[in-house]
C-alpha positions in Angstrom: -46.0 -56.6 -17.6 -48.5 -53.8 -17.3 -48.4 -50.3 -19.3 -45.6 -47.8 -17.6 -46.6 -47.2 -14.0 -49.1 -49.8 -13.3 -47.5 -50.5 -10.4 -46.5 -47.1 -9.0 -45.8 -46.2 -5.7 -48.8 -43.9 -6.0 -51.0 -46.9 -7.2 -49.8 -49.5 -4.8 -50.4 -46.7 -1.6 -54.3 -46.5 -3.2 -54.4 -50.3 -3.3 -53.1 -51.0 0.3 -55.5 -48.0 1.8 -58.4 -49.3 -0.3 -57.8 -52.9 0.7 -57.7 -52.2 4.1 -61.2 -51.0 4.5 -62.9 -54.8 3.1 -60.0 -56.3 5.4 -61.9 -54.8 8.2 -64.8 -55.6 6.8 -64.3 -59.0 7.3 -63.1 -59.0 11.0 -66.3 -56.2 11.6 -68.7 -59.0 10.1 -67.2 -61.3 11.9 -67.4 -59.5 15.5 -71.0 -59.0 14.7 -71.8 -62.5 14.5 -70.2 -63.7 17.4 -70.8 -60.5 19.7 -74.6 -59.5 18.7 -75.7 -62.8 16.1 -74.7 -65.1 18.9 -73.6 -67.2 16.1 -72.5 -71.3 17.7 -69.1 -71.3 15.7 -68.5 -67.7 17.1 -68.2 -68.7 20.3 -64.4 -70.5 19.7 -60.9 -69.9 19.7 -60.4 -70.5 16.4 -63.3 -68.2 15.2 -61.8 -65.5 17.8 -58.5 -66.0 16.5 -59.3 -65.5 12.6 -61.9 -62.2 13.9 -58.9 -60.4 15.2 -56.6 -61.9 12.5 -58.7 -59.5 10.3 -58.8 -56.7 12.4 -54.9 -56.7 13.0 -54.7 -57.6 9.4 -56.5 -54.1 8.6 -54.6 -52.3 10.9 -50.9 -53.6 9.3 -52.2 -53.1 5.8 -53.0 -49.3 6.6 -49.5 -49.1 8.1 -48.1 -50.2 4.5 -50.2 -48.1 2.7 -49.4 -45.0 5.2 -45.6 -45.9 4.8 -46.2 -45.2 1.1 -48.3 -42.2 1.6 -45.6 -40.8 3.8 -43.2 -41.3 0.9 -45.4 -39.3 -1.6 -46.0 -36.4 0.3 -42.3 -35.9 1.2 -41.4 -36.0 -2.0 -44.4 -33.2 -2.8 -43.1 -31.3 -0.6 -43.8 -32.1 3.0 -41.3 -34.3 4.4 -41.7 -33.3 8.3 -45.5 -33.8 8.7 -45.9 -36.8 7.0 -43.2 -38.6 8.9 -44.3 -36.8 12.3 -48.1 -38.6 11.6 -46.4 -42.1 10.1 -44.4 -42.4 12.9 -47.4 -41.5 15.1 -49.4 -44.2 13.3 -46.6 -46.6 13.8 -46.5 -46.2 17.2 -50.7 -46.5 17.5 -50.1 -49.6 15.3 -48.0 -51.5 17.4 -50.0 -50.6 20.6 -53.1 -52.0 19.3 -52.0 -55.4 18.1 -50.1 -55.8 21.7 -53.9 -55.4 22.5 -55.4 -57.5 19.9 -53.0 -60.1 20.6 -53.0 -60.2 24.5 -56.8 -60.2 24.1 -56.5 -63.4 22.4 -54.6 -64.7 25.3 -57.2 -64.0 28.0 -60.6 -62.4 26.4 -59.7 -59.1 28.3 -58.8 -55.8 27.3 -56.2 -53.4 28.2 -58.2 -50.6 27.9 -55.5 -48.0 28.4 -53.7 -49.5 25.4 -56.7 -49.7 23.2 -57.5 -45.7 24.3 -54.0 -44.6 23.5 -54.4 -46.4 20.1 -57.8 -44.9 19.2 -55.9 -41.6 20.1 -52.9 -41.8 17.9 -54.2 -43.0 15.1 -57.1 -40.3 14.8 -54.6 -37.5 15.1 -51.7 -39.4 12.9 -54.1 -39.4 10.0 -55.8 -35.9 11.1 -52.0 -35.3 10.5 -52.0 -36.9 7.0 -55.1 -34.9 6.4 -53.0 -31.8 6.8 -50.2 -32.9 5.0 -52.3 -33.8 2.0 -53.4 -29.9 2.2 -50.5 -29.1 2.0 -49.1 -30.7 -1.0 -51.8 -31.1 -3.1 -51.1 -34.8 -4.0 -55.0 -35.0 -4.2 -58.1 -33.0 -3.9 -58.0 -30.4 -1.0 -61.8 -32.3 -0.1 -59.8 -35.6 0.6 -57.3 -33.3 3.1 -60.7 -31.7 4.8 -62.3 -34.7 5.2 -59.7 -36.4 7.1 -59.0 -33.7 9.2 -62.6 -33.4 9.5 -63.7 -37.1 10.2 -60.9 -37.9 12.7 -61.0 -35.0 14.9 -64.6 -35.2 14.6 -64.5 -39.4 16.5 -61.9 -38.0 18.6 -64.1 -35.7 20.1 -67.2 -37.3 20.1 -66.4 -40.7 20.7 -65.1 -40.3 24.8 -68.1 -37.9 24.9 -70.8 -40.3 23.5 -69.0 -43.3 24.7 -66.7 -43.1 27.6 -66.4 -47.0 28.3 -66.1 -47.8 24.6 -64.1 -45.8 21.8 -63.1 -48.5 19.8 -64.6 -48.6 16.9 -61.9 -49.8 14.3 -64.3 -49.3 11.5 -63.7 -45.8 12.2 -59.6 -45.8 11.6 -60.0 -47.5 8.2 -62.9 -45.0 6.6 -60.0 -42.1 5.9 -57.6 -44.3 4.4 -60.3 -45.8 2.4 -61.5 -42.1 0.9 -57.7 -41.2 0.7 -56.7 -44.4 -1.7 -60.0 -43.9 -3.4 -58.5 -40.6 -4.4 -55.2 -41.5 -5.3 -56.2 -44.1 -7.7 -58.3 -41.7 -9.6 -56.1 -39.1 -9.4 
């Protein structure tokens, strides 16, 4: 086994928010080459189905690594934000792979799921971001820039695209910088 907290809570949360970023990564690559690159193999079920495998893959990985997250800052000191934004993300969690999934079914969108899920998770981790203010589990920077980032898209995004404000790449770049932070810490 490794040296005396190599597998921390704190390290595993870093791990699960870092990983879920290349997770996304994938699926985002993969939705570029069958949505813009027009690539042949794009075009099939099966390619569809591993695409969104990755997305919804991202999205449950950030859940785990936000359960864990949630767990640290209670016990720094703020148990009622950090459950108020987990819960929040929970909640935007399982209303976006409904989506996911039903789009599978019939290439369609719910959009009013996919809006309420853009929604929720910006202000869950904007939540986070306050929480990690308040406790000082990292640098105040990491708490300021997730505040910042996600109240930032949830402003500009229905503004500067009204029929479009998914952009999952967008829900994965906090969590990212937040694990990032957590490891080195």
């Amino acid at each position: 086994m490794g040296a005396p907290g190599y597998l921390s809570e704190s390290r595993i949360a870093a791990l699960l928010l870092i990983a879920c970023f290349p997770i996304f990564a994938v699926g985002g690559i993969l939705f570029t080459g069958r949505a813009f690159l027009k690539w042949p193999a794009g075009q099939t079920i099966e390619y569809l189905r591993w695409e969104r495998g990755f997305v919804i893959l991202a999205v449950v990985v950030t859940a785990l690594g936000l359960v864990l997250l949630e767990d640290l800052l209670g016990a720094a000191g703020d148990p009622i934000v950090a459950r108020l934004a987990l819960v929040t993300y929970l909640v935007g969690a399982v209303v976006v792979v409904v989506a996911e999934t039903s789009f599978l079914n019939d290439r369609d969108w719910i959009y009013t799921q996919i809006v309420l899920y853009v929604v929720l998770a910006f202000l869950a981790q904007a939540a986070f971001g306050f929480s990690l203010l308040r406790t000082g589990l990292v640098a105040s920077w990491v708490g300021w820039a997730t505040i910042a980032w996600n109240l930032f898209w949830l402003i500009v995004l229905p503004l500067a695209s009204p029929r479009d404000i998914y952009y999952p790449v967008l829900h994965h770049t906090a969590p990212l910088v937040i694990g990032i932070a957590l490891l080195v810490k």
